[in-house]
N, C-alpha and C positions, 0 to 999 in steps of 0.2 A: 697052195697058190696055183699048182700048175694044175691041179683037178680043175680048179676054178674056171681059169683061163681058158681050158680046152670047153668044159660045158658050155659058156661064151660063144664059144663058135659055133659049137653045134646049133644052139638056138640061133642067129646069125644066119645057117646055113639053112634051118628049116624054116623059113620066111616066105612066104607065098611065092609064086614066079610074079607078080603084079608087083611085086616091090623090086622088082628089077628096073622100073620106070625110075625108081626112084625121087621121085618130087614133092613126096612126104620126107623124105629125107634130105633132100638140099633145102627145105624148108626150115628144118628141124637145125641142121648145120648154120644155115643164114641166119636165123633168129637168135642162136646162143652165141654165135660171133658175132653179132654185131657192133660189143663194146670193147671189142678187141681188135685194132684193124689189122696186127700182122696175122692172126688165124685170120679174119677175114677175106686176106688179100689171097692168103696160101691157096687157103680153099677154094674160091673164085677163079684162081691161075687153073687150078687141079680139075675143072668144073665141076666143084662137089664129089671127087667121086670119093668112097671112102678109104681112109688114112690107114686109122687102129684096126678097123674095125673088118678090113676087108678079109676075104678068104685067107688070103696068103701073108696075113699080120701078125700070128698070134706071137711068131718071134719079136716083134717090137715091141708087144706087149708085156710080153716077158721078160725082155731087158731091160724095161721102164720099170715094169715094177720090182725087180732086182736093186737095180741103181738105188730106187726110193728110198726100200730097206734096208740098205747099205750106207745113208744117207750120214747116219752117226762117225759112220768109219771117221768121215771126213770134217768131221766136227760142225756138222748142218742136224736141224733140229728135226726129228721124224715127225714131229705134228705139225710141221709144215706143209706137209706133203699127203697127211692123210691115205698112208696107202689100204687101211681098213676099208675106208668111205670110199674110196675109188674101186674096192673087188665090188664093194656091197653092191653099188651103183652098177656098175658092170653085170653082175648077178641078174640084176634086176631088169635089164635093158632087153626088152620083151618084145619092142615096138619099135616100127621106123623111127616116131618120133625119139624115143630114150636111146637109141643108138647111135642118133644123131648129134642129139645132146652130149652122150660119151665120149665123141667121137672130139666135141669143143674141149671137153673138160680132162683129158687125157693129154689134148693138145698144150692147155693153158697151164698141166703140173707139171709136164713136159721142158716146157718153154721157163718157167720158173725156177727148176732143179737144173738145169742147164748153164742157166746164167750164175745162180747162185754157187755152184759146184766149178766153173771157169773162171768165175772175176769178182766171184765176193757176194754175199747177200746184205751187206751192208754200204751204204751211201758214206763215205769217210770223213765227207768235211762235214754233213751234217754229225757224224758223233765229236770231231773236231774239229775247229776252224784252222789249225796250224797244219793238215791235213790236205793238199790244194793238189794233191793227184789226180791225171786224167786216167780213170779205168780205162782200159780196153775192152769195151764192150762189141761184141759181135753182132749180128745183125739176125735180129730174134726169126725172119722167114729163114736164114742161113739154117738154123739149127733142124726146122723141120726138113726140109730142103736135101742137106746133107745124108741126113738120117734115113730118109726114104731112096739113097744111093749106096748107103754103104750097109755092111754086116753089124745088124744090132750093137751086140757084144762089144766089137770093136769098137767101133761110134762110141757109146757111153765110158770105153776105157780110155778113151783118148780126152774126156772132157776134160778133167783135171790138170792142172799145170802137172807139165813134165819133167820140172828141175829136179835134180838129185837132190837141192834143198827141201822141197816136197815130199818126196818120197821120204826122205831122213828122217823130217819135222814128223811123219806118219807113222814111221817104226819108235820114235819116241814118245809120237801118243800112248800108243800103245804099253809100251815098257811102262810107264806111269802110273797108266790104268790098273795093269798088273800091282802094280806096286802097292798101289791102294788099297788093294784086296787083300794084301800079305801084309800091311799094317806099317808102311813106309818102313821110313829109315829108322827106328826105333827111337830110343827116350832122347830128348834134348838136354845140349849140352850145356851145364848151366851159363850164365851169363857172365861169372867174373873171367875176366882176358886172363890167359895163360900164355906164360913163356918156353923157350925151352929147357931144358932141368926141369921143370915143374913137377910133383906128383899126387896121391891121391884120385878120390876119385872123379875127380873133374876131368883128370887125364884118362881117365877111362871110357867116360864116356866121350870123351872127343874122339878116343882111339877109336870106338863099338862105332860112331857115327860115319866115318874116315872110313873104315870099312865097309859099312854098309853099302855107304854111295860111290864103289868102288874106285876109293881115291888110294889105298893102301890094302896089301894083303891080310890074312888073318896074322894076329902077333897078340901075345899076351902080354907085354911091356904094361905097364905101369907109371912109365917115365914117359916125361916129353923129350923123347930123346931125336935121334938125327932122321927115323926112318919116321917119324911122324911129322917133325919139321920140313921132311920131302915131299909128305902128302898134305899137309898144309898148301902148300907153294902152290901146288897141281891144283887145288882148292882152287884157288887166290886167283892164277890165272884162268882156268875156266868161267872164272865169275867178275873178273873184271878189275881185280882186288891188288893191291899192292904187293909181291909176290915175296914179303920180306918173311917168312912162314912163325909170324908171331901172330896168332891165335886172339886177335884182340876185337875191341866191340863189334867194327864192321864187318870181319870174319863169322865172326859167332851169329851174328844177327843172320845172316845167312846162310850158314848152317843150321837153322834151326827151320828154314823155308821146308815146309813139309811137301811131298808130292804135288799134294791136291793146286798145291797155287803153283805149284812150277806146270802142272798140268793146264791149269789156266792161261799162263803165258803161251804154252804150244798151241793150244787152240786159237788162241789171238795171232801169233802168230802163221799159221796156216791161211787164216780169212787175208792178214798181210802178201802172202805168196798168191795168192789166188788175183788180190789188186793188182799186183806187177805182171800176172802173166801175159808177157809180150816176149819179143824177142829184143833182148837187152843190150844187144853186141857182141860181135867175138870179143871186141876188145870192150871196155865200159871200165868204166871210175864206181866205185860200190865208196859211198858215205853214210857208215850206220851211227846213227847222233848218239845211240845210246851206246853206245863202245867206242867214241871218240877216237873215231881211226880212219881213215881214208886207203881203198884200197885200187890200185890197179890190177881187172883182173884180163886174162888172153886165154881164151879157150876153157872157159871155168876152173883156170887155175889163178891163184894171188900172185904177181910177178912184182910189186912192187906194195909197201903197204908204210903207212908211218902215224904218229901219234894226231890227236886235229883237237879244236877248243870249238864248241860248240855256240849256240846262243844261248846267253842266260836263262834264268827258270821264271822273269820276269815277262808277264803274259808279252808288253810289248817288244819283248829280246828274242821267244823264242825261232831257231831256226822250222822253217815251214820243209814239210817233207812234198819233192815231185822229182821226175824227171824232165831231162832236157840235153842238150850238145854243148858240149865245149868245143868253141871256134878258133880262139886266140888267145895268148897269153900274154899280158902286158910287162916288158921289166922295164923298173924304176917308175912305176909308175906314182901318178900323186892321187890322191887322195879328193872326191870333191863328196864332202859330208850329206848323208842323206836326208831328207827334210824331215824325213819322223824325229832324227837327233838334234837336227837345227831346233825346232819347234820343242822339244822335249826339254832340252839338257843345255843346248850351247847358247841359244837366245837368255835365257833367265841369267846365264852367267854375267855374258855381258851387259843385260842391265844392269847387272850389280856392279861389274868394273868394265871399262869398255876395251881395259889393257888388257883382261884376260885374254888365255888362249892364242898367245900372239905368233904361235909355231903355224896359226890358220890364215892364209888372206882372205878378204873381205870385196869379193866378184859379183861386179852386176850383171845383168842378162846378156852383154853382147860381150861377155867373157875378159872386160879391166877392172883391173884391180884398184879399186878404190882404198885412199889413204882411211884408216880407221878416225882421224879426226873430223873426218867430212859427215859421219853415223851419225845422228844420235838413233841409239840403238831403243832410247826408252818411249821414243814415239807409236813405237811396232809393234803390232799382236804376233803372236803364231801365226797365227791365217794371211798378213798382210807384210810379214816381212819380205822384203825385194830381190833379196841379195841371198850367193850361193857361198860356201864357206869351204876354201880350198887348201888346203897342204899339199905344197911343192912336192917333187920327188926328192928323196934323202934319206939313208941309212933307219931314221928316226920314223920315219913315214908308217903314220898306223894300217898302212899294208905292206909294210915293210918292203920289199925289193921285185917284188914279183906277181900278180897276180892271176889268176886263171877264168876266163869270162866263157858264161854260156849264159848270153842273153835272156834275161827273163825281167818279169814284171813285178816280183820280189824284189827286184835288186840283191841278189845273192849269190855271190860268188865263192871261192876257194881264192886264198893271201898267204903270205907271207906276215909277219908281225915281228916286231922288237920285244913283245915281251915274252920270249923263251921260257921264263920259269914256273911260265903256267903250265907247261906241260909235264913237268915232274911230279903235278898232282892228279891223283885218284880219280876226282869230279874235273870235269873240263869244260864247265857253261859258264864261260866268261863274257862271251862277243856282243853286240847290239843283234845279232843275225846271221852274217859270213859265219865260214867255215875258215878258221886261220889252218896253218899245217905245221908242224915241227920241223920236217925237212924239205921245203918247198923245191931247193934247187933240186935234189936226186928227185923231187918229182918230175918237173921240169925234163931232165936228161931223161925222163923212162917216157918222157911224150917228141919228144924231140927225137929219138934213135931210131923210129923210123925212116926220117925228113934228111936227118945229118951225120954226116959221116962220121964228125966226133964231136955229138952232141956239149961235150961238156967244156971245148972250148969255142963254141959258137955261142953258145949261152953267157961265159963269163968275161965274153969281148963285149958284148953287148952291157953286162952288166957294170963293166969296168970305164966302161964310157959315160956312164953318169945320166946318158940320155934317155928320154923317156920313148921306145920304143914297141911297138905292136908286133907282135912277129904268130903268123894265121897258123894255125894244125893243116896241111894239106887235105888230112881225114878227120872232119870232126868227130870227137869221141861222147859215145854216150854218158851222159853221167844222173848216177840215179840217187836221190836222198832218203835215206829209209831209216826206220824206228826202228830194231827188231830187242826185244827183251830174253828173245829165245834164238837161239840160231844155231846152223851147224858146221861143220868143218868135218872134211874129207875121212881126217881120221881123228881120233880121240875122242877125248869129254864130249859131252855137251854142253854149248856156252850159255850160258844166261847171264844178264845186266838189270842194274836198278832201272826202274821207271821214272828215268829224270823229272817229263812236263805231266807226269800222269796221264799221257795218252793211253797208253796199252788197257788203264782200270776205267779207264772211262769205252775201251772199245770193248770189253769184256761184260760191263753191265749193258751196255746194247747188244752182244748175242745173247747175253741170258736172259735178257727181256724177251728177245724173241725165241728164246725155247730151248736156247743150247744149255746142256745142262752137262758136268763129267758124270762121264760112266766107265763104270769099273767093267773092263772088257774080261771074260775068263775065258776066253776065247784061243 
């Protein structure tokens, strides 16, 4: 490549002294950008003069087409990029005109590898509509711009998100890869659930698998005894699993996840890391749907984290993933039913009985409360019903005591809820959409300890008072909703989760329509 690159120049350099005028070449530049307007505009700013192409380019050159090659690393598809067609081209660039043309086409892989490698190559709500993220895209002259002020090398290493989660998700690509080549984790463990006593060779190959994926040391036991009921557990919890270390269907089913699809999850997750590269907060709220957890993090450490109930797996339940601020947090607040439920669920009811549901008042638009005998409720479509359907503040209030607002056009917040003993199970997509939390108060006090000397009886004055009260974050805090199937943590395992809405297989056949494919790195 670098023979290449240098011959380039040379031809380049031995180009008549007439073509120093250059106006076969802002010709050549102008006509191949013209259907591009940020090269156009670059070039026009620069008056044509050349970019790649100049004497003292071939470094840029060279670091583009390093990055291209490298492109795999990062789970981006190398025939995207065409970095064959682009030496050939180059090779062949003889003439003002083809240098100048190289000079667009360099720019336009440039500008494509850039974004794709910073914020994603994929459009997110087109592969899902429950997907409503704003990328952070940068500003495509920025990159040329930038790149012509700084050291190659550098430049191109800096594109990539910089989070330790990155870097981590990268070293586990990798480990995968490997893996794959060496034949994974070996035979799978048959499918009847095993206890502990159990033996045979069902116990052995759960042991052989235990080890493999080094959830336990080597041991020749035969028994399901205590040190494999410990790596069980370790299992359980790196994967999301009820951590009771009984070896039963939804353990085994996922112990039997071969590399190759846990490797598919890291690459989907990677293109996930690349959507959110922004700057998140020191401080920020982390809501991963698919690990039904809610976490406060300060300085990329978790300072606060608690269990959360997601939106059902009913297309119109599911929770939508984006970022946004949380401003205020309401306690005792009531309840006024959103119209997708009105129209869905509580309108059919009460045509059927107009008594239903009587824990709800029945509010017209300038906020009174209309007796329910004044309704006839069977007059009314969906589209034309008038009236808003509201639950008082009260213990019972299906936001229970507290809730957490960061204004959005979802309508989706973080609550508080009465029904506690959804959280002692496995799967947690209960809600219409909200995010409920298990221990909303000690949220509360980890948002408040900034503001209040002692958060936790400032909170339960309020709460004790019955009233329905607003009380603002002095600092709004960022709060992010994200999918991740794959994720990591500081130290230990690696976590993986089920694909609740099927998001992740659905963002995985869109890179691999576009060319992503695993590869087994021996690298």
């Amino acid at each position: 490549m670098a023979v290449v690159l240098s011959l380039f120049l040379t031809i380049v350099m031995a180009m008549p002294a007439a073509a120093q005028q250059m106006t076969a070449f802002k010709q050549a530049v102008a006509g191949a950008a013209a259907k591009d307007e940020d090269i156009a505009a670059f070039f026009q700013a620069r008056d044509y003069k050349p970019f790649w192409t100049a004497a003292n380019a071939q470094a840029k050159r060279q670091a583009l087409i390093a990055a291209l090659s490298d492109a795999p690393d990062h789970g981006l598809p190398a025939s995207r990029y065409d970095v064959g067609g682009l030496i050939a081209q180059m090779e062949a660039a003889r003439t003002l005109k083809a240098r100048g043309e190289i000079e667009v086409t360099l720019s336009r892989v440039f500008l494509q590898y850039a974004r794709d490698v910073q914020t994603g190559m994929l459009t997110p709500s087109r592969v899902d509509s429950g997907i409503v993220r704003e990328i952070p895209y940068r500003d495509r002259q920025s990159y040329l711009t930038n790149l012509g002020k700084s050291s190659p090398q550098g430049f191109f290493r800096t594109l990539p998100p910089q989070t330790n989660e990155y870097a981590r998700l990268l070293k586990e690509k990798k480990r995968l890869e490997n893996l794959v080549i060496a034949g994974g984790w070996g035979a799978r463990v048959p499918d009847a659930a095993m206890k502990p006593g159990a033996k045979g060779n069902s116990v052995v190959a759960l042991r052989n698998r235990l080890i493999a994926m080094g959830f336990m040391p080597r041991s020749a036991t035969q028994t399901y005894d205590a040190q494999i009921q410990s790596a069980v557990q370790r299992f359980q919890q790196a994967h999301g699993l009820e951590d009771d270390g009984v070896a039963g269907a939804g353990t085994i089913e996922q112990l039997n996840i071969d590399p190759a699809e846990r490797l598919k999850s890291v690459l989907v997750a990677l293109e996930r890391e690349r959507w959110l590269n922004m700057e998140r907060g020191k401080r920020h709220i982390l809501v991963n749907l698919t690990d039904f957890s809610a976490k406060v993090i300060d300085d990329d450490a978790v300072t606060f984290e608690t269990r959360s109930v997601i939106g059902a797996v009913n297309p119109d339940k599911r929770t939508p993933e984006f970022s946004d601020m949380m401003q205020y947090m309401e306690i005792n607040p009531d309840w006024t039913v959103p119209r997708g439920i009105i129209q869905r669920d509580y309108l059919p009811a009460l045509q059927r009985n107009p008594n239903a549901l009587s824990h709800l008042q029945v509010v017209d638009s300038r906020g009174r409360i209309v007796p329910r005998g004044q309704v006839n409720f069977s007059r009314y479509t969906a589209r034309s019903f008038p009236f808003n359907l509201r639950q008082p503040p009260s213990r019972n209030n299906a936001l229970g005591t507290v809730k957490f607002m960061f204004p959005n056009k979802y309508a989706i917040y973080l609550h508080d809820t009465p029904e506690k003993n959804l959280f002692q199970r496995e799967t947690r997509a209960y809600s219409s959409g909200c995010v409920r939390l298990h221990q909303p108060y000690d949220f509360a006090y980890a948002l408040l300890e900034r503001q209040e000397a002692d958060p936790v009886t400032f909170f339960q004055t309020i709460l004790q008072s019955g009233r329905q009260t607003r009380v603002n974050l002095d600092e709004p805090v960022p709060v992010h909703l994200i999918y991740r199937t794959a994720f990591t943590r500081a130290k230990g395992h690696m976590q993986y989760r089920r694909d609740v809405y099927g998001r992740d297989a659905r963002i995985w056949a869109a890179l691999s329509q576009a060319g992503v494919a695993l590869r087994a790195d021996q690298s």
